[in-house]
KOLSEPA-41668 format. One record per residue: x, y, z of N, C-alpha, C in turn; residue in three letters. Coordinates in steps of 0.2 Angstrom, whole numbers, padded with zeros to 4 digits, always signed. Atoms other than C-alpha are relative to their C-alpha. Layout:
N
XYZXYZXYZAla ...
END
This chain:
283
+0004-0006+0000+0000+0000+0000+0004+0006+0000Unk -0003-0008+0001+0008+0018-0006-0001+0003+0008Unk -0001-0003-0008+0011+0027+0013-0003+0007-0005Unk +0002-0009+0002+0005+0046+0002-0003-0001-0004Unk +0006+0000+0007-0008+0051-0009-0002+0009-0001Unk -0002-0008+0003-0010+0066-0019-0006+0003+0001Unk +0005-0003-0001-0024+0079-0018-0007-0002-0005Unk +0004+0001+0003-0033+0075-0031-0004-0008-0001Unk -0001+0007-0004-0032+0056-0026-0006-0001+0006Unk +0007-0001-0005-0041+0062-0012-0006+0003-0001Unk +0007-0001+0002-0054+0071-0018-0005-0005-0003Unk +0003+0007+0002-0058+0056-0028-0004-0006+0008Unk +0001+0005-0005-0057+0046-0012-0008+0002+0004Unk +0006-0002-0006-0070+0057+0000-0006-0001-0005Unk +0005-0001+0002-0084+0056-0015-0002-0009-0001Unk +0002+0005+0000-0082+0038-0016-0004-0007+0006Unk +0006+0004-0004-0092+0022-0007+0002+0000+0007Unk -0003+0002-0005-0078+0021+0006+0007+0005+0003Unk -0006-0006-0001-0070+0039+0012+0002-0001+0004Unk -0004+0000-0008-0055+0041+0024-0003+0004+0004Unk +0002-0004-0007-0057+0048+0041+0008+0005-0003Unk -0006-0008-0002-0047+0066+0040+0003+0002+0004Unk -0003-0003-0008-0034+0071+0053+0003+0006-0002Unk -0005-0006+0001-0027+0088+0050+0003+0001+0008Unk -0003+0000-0006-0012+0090+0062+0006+0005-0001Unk -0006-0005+0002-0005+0107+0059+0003+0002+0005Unk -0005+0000-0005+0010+0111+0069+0006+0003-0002Unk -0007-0003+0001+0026+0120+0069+0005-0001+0006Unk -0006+0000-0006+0044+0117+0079-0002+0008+0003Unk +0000-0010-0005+0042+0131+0094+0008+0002+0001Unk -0007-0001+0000+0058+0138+0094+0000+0009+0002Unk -0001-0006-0004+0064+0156+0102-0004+0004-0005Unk +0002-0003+0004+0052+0168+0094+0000+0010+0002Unk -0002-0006-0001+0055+0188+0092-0006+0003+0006Unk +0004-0004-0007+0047+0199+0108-0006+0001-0005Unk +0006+0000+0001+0028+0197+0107-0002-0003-0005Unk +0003+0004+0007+0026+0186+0091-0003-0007+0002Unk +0003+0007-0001+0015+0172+0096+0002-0005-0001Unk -0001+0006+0003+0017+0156+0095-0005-0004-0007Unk +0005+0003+0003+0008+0144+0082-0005-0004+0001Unk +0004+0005-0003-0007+0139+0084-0005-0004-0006Unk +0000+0005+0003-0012+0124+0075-0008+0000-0002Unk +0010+0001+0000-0032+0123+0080-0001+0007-0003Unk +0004-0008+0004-0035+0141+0076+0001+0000-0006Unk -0001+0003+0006-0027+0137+0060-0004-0003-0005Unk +0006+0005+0005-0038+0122+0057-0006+0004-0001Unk +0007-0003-0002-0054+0133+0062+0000+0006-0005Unk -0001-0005+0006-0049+0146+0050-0002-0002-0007Unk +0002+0001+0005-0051+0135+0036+0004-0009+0000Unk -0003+0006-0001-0048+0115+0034-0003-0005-0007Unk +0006+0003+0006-0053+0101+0021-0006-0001+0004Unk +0008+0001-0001-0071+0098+0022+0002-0008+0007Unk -0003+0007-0005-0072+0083+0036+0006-0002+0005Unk -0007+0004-0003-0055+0083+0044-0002+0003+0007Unk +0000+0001-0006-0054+0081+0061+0006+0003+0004Unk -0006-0003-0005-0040+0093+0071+0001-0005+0006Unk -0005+0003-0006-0026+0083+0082+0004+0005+0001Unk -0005-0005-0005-0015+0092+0093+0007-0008+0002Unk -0005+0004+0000+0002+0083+0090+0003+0002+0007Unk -0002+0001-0007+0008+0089+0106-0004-0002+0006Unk +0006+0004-0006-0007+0083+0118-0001-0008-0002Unk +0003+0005+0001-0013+0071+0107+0004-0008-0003Unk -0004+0005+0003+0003+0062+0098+0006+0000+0005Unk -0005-0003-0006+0014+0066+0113+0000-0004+0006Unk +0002-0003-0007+0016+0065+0131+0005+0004+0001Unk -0003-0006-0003+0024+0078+0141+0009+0000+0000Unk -0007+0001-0001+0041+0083+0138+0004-0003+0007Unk -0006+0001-0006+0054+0076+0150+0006-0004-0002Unk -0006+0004+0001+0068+0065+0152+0001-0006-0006Unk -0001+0004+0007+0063+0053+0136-0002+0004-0003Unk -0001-0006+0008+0063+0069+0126-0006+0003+0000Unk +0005-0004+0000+0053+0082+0120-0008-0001-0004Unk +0009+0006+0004+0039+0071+0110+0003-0006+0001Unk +0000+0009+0001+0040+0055+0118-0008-0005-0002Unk +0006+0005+0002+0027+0042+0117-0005+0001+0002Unk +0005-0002-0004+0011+0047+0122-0003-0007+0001Unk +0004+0007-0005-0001+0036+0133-0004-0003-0004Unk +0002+0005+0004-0007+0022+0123-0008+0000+0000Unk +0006-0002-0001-0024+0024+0130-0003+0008-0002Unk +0002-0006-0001-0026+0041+0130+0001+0002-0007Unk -0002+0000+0008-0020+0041+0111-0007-0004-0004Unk +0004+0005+0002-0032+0027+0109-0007+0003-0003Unk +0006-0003-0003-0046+0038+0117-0001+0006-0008Unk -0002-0008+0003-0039+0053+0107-0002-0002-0010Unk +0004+0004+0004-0043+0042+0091-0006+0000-0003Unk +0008+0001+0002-0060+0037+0090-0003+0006+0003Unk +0004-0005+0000-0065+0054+0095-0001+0004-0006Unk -0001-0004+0008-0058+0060+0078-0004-0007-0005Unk +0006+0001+0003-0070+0047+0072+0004-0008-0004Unk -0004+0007+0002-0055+0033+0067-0002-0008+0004Unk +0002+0005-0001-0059+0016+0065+0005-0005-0006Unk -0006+0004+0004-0046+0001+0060-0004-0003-0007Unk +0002+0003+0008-0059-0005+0044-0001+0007-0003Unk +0000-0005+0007-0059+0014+0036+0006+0003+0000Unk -0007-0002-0001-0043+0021+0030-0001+0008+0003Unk -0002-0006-0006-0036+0036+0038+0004+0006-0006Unk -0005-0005+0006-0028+0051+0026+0002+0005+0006Unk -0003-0007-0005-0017+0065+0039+0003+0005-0006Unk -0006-0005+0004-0011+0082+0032-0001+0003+0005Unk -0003-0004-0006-0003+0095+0041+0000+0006-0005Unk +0001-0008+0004+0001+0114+0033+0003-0003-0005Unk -0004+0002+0006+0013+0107+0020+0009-0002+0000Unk -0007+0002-0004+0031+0103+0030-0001-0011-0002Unk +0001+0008+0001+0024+0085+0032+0002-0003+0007Unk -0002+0004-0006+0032+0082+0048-0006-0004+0005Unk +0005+0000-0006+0018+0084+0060-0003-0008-0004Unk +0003+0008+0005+0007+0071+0045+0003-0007+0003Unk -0003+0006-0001+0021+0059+0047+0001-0002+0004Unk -0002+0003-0005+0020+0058+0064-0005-0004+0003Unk +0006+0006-0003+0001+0053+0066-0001-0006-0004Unk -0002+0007+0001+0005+0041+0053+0003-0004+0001Unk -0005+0005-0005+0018+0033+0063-0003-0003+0003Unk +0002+0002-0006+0009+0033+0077-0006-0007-0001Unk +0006+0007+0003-0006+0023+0068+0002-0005-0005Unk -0002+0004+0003+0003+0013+0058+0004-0005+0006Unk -0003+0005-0006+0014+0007+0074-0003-0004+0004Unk +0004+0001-0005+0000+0005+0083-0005-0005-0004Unk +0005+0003+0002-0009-0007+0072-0003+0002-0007Unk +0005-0001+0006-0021+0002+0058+0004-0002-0007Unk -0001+0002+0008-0019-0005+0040+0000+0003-0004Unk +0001-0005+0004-0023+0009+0032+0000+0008+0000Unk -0002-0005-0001-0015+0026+0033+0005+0004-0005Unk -0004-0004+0005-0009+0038+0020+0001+0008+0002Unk -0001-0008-0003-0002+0057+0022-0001+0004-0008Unk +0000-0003+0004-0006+0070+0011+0006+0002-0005Unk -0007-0003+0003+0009+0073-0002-0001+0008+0000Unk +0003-0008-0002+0012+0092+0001-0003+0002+0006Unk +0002-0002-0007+0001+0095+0014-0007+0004-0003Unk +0004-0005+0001-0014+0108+0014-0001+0005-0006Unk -0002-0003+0002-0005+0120+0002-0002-0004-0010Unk +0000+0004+0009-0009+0105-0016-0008+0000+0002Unk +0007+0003+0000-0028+0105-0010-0002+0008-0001Unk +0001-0006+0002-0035+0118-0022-0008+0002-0001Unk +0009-0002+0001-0054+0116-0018-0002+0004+0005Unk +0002-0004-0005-0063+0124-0006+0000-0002+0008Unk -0001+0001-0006-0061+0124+0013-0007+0002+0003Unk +0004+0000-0002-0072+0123+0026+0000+0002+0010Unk -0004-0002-0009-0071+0132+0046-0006-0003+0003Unk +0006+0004-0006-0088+0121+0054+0006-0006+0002Unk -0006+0007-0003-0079+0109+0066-0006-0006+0000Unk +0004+0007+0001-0087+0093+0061+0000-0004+0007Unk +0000+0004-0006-0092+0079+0075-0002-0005-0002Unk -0001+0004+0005-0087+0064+0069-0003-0006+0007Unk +0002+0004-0003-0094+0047+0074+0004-0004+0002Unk -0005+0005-0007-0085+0038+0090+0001-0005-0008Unk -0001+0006+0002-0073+0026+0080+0001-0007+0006Unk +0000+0005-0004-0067+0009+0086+0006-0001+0001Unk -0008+0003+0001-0047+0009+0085+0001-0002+0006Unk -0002+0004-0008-0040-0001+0100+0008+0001-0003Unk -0005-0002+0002-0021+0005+0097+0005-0006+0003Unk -0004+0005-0004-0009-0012+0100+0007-0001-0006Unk -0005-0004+0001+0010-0006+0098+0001-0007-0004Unk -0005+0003+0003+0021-0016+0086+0006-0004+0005Unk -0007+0003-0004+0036-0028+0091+0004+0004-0003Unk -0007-0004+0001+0047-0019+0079-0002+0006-0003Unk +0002-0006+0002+0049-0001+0071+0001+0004+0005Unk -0003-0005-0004+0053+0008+0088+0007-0002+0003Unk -0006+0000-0003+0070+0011+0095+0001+0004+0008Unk -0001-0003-0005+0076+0016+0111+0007+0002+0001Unk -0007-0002+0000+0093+0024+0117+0006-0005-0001Unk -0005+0007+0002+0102+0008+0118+0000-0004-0007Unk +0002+0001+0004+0093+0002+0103+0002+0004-0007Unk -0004-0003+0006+0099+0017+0092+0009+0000-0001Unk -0008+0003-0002+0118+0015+0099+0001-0006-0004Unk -0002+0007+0001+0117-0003+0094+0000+0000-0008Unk +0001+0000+0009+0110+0001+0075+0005+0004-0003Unk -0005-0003+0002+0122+0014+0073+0006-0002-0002Unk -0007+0004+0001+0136+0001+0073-0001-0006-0006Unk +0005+0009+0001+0126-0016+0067-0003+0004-0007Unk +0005-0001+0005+0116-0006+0054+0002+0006-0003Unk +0000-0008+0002+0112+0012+0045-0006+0003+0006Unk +0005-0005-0005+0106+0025+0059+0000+0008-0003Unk +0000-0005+0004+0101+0040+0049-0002+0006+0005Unk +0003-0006-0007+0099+0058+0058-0002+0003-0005Unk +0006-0005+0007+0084+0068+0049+0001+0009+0001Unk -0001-0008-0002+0090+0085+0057+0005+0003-0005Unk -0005-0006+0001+0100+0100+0050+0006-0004-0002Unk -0007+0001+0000+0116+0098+0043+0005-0001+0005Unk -0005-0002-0006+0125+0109+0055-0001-0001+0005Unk +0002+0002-0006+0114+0103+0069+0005-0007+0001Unk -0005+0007+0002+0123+0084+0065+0006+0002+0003Unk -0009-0001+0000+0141+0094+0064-0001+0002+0007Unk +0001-0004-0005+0136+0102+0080+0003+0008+0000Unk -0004-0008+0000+0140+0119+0075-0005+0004+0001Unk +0006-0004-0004+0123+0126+0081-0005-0004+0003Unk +0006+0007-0005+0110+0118+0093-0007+0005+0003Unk +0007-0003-0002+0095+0129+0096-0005-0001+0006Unk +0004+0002-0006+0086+0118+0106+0001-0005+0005Unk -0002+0005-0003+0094+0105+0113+0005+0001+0004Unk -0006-0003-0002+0107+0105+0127+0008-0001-0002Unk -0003+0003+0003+0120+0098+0117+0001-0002-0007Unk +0000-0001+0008+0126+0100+0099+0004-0007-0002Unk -0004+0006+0003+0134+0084+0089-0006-0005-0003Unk +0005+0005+0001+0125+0068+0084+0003-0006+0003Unk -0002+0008-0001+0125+0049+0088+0005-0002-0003Unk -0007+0005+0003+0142+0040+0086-0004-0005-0006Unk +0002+0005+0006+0141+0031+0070-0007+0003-0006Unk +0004-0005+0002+0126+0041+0065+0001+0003-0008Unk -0003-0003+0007+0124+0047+0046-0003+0005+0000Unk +0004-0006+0003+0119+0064+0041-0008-0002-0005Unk +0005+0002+0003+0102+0063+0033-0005+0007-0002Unk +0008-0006+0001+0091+0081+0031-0006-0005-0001Unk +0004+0000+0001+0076+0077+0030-0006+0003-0005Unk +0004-0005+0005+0072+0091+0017+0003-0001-0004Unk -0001+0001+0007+0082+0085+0004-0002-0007-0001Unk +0005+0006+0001+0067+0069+0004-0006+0004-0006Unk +0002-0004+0005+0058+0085-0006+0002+0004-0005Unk -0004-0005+0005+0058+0094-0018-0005+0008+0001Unk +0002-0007-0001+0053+0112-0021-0006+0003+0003Unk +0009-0001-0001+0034+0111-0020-0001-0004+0007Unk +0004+0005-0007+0036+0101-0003-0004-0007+0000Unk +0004+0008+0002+0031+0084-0012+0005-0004+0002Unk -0003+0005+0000+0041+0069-0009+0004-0002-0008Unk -0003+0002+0007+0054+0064-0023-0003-0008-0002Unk +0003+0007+0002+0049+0050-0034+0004-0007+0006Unk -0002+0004-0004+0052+0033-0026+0007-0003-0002Unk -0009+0001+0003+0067+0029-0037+0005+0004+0002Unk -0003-0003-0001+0074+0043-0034+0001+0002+0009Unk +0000-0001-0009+0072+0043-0014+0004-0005+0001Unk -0005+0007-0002+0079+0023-0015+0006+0002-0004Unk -0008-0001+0002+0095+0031-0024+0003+0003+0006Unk -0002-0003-0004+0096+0044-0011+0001-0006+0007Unk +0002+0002-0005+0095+0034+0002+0007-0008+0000Unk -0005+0003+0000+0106+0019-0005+0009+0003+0000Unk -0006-0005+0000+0119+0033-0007+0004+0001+0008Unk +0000-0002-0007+0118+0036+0011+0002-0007+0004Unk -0002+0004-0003+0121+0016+0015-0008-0004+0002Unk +0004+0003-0004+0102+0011+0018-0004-0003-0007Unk +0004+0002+0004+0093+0001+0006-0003-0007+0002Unk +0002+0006-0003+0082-0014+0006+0005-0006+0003Unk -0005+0008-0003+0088-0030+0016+0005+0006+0005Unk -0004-0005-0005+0098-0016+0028-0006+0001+0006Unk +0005-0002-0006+0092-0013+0046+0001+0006+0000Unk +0000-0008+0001+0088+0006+0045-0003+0001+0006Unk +0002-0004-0005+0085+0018+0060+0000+0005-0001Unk +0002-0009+0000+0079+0036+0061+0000+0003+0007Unk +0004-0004-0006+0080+0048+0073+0001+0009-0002Unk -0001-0006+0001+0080+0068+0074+0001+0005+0005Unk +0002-0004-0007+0078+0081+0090-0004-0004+0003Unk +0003+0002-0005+0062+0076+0096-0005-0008-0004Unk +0003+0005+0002+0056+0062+0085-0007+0001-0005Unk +0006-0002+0005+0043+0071+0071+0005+0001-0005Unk +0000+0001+0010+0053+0075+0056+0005-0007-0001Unk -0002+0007+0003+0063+0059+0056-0006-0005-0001Unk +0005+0002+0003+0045+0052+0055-0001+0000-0007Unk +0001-0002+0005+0046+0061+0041+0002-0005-0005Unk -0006+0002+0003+0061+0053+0034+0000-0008+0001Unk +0005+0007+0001+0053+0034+0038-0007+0001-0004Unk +0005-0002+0007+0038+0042+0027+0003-0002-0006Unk -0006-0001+0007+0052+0044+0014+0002-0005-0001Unk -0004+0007+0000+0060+0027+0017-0007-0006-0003Unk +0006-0001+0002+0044+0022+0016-0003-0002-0008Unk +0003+0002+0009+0039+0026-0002+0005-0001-0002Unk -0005+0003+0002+0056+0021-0007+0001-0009+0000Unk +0000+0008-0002+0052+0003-0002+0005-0004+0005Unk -0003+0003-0007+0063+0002+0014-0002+0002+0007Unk +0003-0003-0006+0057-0001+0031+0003+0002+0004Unk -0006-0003-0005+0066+0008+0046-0003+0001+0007Unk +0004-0001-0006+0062+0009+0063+0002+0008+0004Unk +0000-0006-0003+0060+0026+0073+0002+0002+0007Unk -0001+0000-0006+0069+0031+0087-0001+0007+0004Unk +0004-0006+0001+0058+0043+0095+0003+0004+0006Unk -0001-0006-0005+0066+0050+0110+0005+0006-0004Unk -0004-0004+0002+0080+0057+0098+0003+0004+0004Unk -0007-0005-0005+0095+0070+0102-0003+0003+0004Unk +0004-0003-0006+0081+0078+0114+0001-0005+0007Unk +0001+0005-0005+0081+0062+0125+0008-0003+0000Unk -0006+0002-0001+0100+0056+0120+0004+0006+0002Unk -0004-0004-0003+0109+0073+0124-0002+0003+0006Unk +0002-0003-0006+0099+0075+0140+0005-0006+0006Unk -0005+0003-0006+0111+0062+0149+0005-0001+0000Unk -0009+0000+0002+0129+0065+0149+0001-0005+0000Unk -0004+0007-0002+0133+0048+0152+0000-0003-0010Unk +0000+0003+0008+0130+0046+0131+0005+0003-0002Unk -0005-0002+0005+0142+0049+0120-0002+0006-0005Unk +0005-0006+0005+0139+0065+0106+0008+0000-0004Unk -0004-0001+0005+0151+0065+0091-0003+0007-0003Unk +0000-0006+0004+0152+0081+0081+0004+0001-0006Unk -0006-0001+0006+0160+0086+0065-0004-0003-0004Unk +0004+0004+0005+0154+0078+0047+0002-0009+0003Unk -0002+0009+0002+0162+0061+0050-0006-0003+0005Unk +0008+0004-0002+0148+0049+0057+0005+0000+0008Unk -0002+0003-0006+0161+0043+0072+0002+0006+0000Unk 
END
């Protein structure tokens, strides 16, 4: 099953016998903002204007739980995910479509989260918000309780010992910044470098201009180039565990699977006792 589907893909989809349930999950990294400039807010956004039927999540309450010591999006509570769910009207026999503004992170994280946790069927807008060029709609729809029962995967998540271990045994890809990798700026973490062994990866060279996704050949080039191709065990991580989402999106359509290590450099540089490399070279 293709992990994306394109707008016009979708509009076919909602008029047909068996529409997905919509999650819009627009969200932005919070990062130091000029005096008085608000932050973003995601639901106001949705409420301003959204596809017809979609359902606003809140990646930080809802795909989340509370930052701390496993990082700053760790796992949120399997129940309360669950809950959080079928209140947006998800159910494991209809598929599911997520967009977000047009980044894709946010998207790739609730399709993470629903694909790890079970559902069959979950694709992300390629693009996002900004390729859907019909009409929006601000009534907040009240969608019928689904049935999803959320039951986690054996494999696909990583832990700190677990990304350590891939890093050496396999390909451990970082979806962050270049320079953030090199450690020559850290913005928000308290500690710049990356994971020992770790390979550079941006996560924005998975698109191209428009914010789409490169074809799937061309993503399984990029990616073989980097050392991960099919039959390779592959791992992701990034700061806090949403745009390397991304970047197992991308591995993804490329046709390789890779598992997600969600506390990332938020969760591995909060405890001196790990190791932090820095510079281009992986080690």
């Amino acid at each position: 099953m293709n992990a994306i589907i394109t707008a016009s893909e979708l509009a076919s989809e909602l008029t047909g016998e068996n529409p997905p349930v919509l999650l819009d999950v627009r969200w932005q990294l919070t990062v130091a903002k000029a005096a008085g400039e608000p932050p973003f807010d995601g639901r106001a956004a949705y409420e301003a204007g959204h596809i017809p039927g979609a359902v606003y999540v809140d990646l930080d309450r809802e795909l989340a739980s509370a930052p701390g010591t496993r990082g700053r999006h760790p796992l949120p509570d399997l129940a309360e995910f669950g809950a959080a769910m079928r209140r947006s009207g998800v159910s494991s026999s209809a598929p599911v479509v997520v967009y977000d503004g047009g980044q894709g992170w946010a998207a790739a994280r609730a399709w993470w989260l629903l694909r790890w946790t079970g559902h069959p069927d979950v694709r992300v807008l390629d693009g996002g918000l900004p390729t859907w060029q019909r009409s929006l709609e601000t009534s907040v729809p009240t969608p019928t309780e689904g049935d999803f029962e959320p039951e986690p995967g054996a494999t696909g998540l990583l832990d700190a010992d677990g990304a350590a271990a891939l890093a050496r045994s396999g390909v451990l890809l970082d979806a962050r910044a270049g320079e953030r990798y090199r450690g020559e700026v850290e913005p928000i973490d308290p500690v710049g470098g990356h994971i020992p062994g770790a390979v550079s990866a941006p996560t924005n060279e998975n698109v191209g201009a428009d914010g789409r996704f490169l074809s799937a050949g061309e993503l399984g080039a990029r990616f073989k180039s980097l050392g991960a191709s099919e039959g390779t065990e592959v791992g992701v991580y990034c700061g806090s565990g949403v745009s390397a989402a991304h970047e197992v999106l991308a591995l993804a359509v490329a046709g390789i699977p890779a598992a997600l290590y969600v506390g990332s450099w938020s969760e591995w540089s909060s405890d001196p006792s790990r190791p932090v490399a820095v510079g281009p070279d992986p080690q």
